[in-house]
C-alpha positions in Angstrom: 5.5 -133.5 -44.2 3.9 -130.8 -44.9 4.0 -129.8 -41.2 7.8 -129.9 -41.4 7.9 -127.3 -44.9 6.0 -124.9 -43.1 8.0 -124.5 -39.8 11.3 -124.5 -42.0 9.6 -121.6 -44.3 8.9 -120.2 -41.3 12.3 -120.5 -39.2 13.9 -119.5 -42.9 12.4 -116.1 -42.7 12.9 -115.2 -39.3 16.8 -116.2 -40.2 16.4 -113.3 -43.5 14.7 -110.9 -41.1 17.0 -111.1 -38.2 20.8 -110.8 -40.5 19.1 -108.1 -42.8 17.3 -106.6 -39.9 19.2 -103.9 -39.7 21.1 -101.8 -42.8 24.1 -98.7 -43.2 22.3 -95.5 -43.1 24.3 -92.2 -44.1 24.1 -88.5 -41.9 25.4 -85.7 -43.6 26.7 -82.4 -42.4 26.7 -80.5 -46.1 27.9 -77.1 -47.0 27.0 -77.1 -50.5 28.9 -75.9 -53.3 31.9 -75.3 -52.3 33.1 -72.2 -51.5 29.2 -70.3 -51.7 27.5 -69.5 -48.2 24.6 -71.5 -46.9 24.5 -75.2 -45.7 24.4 -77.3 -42.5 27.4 -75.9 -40.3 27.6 -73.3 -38.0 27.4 -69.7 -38.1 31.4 -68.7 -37.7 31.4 -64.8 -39.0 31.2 -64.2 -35.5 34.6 -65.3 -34.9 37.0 -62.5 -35.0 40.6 -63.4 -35.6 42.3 -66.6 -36.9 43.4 -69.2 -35.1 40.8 -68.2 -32.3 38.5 -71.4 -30.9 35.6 -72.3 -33.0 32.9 -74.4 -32.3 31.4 -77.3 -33.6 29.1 -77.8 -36.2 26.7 -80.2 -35.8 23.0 -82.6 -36.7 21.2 -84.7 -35.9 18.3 -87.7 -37.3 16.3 -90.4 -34.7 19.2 -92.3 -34.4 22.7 -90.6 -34.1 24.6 -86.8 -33.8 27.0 -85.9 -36.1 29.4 -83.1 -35.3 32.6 -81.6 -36.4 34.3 -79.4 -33.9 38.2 -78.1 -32.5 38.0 -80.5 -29.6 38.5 -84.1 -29.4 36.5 -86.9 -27.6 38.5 -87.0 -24.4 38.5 -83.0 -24.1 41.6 -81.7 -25.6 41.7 -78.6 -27.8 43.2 -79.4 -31.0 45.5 -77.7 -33.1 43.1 -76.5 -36.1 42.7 -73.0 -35.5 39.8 -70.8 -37.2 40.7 -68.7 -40.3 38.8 -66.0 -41.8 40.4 -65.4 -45.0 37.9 -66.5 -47.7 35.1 -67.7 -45.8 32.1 -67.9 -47.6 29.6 -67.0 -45.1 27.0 -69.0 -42.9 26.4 -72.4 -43.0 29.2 -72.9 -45.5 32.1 -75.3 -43.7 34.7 -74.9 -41.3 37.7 -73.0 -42.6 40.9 -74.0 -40.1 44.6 -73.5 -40.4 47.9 -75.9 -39.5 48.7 -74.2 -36.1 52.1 -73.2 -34.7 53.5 -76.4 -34.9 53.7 -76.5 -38.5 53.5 -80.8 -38.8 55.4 -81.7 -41.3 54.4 -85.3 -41.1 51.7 -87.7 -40.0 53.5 -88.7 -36.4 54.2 -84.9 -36.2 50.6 -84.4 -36.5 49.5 -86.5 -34.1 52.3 -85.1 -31.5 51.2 -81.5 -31.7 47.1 -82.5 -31.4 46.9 -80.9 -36.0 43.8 -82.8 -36.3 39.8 -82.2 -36.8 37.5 -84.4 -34.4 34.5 -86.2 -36.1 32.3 -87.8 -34.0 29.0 -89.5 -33.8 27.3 -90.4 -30.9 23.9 -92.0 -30.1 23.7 -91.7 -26.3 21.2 -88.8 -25.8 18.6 -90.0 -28.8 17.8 -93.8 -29.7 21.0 -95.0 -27.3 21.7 -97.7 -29.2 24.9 -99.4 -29.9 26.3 -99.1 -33.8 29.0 -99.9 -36.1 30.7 -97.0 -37.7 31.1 -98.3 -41.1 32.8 -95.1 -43.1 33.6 -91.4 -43.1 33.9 -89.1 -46.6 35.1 -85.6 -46.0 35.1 -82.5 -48.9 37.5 -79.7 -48.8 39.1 -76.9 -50.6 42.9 -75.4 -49.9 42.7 -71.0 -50.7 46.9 -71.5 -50.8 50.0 -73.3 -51.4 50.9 -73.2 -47.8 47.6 -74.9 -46.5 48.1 -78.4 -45.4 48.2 -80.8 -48.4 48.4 -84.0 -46.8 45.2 -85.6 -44.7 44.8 -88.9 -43.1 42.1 -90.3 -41.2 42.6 -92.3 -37.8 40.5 -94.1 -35.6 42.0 -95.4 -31.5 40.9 -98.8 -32.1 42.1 -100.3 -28.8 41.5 -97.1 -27.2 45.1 -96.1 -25.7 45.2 -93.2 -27.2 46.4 -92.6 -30.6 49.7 -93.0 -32.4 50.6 -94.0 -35.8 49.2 -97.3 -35.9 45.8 -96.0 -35.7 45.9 -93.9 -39.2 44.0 -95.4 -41.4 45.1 -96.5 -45.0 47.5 -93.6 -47.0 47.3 -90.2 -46.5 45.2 -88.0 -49.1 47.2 -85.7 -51.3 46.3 -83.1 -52.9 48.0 -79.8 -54.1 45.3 -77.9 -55.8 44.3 -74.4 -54.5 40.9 -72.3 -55.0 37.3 -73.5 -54.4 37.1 -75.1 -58.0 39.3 -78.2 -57.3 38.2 -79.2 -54.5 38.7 -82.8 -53.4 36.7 -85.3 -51.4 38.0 -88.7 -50.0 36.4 -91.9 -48.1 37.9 -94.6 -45.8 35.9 -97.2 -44.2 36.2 -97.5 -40.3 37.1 -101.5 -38.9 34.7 -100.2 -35.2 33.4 -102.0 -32.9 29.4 -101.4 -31.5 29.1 -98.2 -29.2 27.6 -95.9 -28.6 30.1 -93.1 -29.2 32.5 -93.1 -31.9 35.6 -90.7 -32.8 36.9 -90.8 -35.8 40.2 -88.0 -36.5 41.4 -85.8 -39.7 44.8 -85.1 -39.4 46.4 -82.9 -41.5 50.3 -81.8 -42.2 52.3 -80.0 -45.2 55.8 -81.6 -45.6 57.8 -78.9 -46.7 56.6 -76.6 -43.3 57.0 -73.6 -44.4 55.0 -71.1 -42.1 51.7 -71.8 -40.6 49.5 -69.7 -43.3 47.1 -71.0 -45.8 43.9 -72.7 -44.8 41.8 -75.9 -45.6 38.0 -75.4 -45.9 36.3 -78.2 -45.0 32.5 -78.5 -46.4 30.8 -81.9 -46.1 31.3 -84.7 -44.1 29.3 -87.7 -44.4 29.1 -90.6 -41.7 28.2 -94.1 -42.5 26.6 -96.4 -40.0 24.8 -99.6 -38.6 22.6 -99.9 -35.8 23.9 -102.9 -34.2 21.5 -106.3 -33.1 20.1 -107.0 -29.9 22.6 -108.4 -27.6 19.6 -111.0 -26.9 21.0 -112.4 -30.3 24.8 -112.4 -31.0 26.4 -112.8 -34.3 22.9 -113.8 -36.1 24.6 -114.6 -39.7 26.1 -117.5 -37.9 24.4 -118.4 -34.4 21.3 -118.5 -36.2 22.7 -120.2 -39.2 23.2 -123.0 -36.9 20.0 -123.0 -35.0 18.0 -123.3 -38.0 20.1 -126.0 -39.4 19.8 -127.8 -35.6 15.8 -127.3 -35.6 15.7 -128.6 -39.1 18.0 -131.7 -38.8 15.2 -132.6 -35.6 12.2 -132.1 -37.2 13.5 -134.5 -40.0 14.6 -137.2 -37.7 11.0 -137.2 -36.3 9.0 -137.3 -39.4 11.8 -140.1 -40.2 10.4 -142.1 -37.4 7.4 -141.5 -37.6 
């Protein structure tokens, strides 16, 4: 009998390693206080005119890259245009405006490509599969005109995207100047890859003119390495293995 505690002690713990085996870690890119120079994006006071191309910002830990940027997993340039007016300096955030289109709506947006790309991607460090569990964006609007409406949205059966891929209700917020900024957070239903897109897009109903900008400075990415293929679905698979092994050795010692 006491043969029998031991291996189910045993068989028990391997079950506790292998479910909590692996846990959400967090990578940050973080610009600070808002509106104040210095932080983890790029250098854009190189950039000489607004709405010219910028490029993404970007880091990286053992596991995954993080990086914001103008252009979109499958290649396309998007819509979010630098602007200058009231950047804070180096490192700060990414300071973009609405583009010509002028969206005036969250299907609008998605038509005329008005979105940021977030993506995080493992391929060139641990390339390992993971489960992208959330995204949390900062930002601060320097005018009335700046886009006042942003929604998240993630191609979950990878057609491209439409409406049906925005992701709860869109964030609203009307205040202006780097005081009031605002930050928001959606979790992300994703399947294991290895590369992961998640968009930011952004529209202003009234569409007024392209002017005013959004100043985006933080974005956070929460993630979870996923198990070893070798062991599928361990909260349940193994569940049932355990109970299996344990119902056997019973019936033996029952014999016996």
């Amino acid at each position: 009998m006491k043969i029998t505690l031991i291996i189910l002690q045993f068989l028990g713990l391997v079950l506790l390693t292998v479910i909590h085996c692996d846990a959400s870690s967090s990578i940050v890119i973080d610009g600070g206080k808002a509106g104040t120079p210095g932080g983890d994006f790029s250098d854009y006071s190189h950039i000489p005119e607004s709405g010219d191309p910028w490029e993404p910002s970007s880091t990286t830990n053992a596991e995954v890259r993080l990086s914001v940027g103008q252009t979109g997993a499958n290649g396309e340039r998007t819509e979010a245009g630098w602007n200058k007016t009231g950047y804070p300096g180096p490192g700060s955030e990414v300071n973009f405006i609405r583009g010509k289109s002028i969206p005036q709506n969250a299907a609008s947006a998605i038509q005329h490509k008005a979105y940021i790309s977030i993506q995080l991607d493992s391929s060139n460090l641990s390339s390992k599969a993971f489960f992208l569990k959330s995204i949390a964006v900062a930002i601060w609007r320097n005018g009335g005109a700046a886009a006042n409406h942003y929604q998240f949205a993630y191609d979950v059966d990878g057609d491209g995207y439409d409406t049906d891929d925005l992701i709860g209700k869109p964030q609203v917020n009307n205040h202006v100047g780097k005081g009031r900024p605002f930050r928001f957070r959606r979790e992300i239903q994703a399947s294991a890859s290895t590369q992961q897109e998640v968009r930011l897009y952004f529209w202003h109903p009234t569409g007024t003119h392209a002017g005013g900008n959004s100043h985006l400075f933080r974005v956070e990415a929460e993630y979870e390495m996923a198990p070893y293929s070798a062991i599928p679905e361990p909260s349940s698979n193994s569940l049932l293995l355990l109970l299996g092994l344990s119902s056997l050795i019973v019936r033996r010692n029952i014999k016996r």
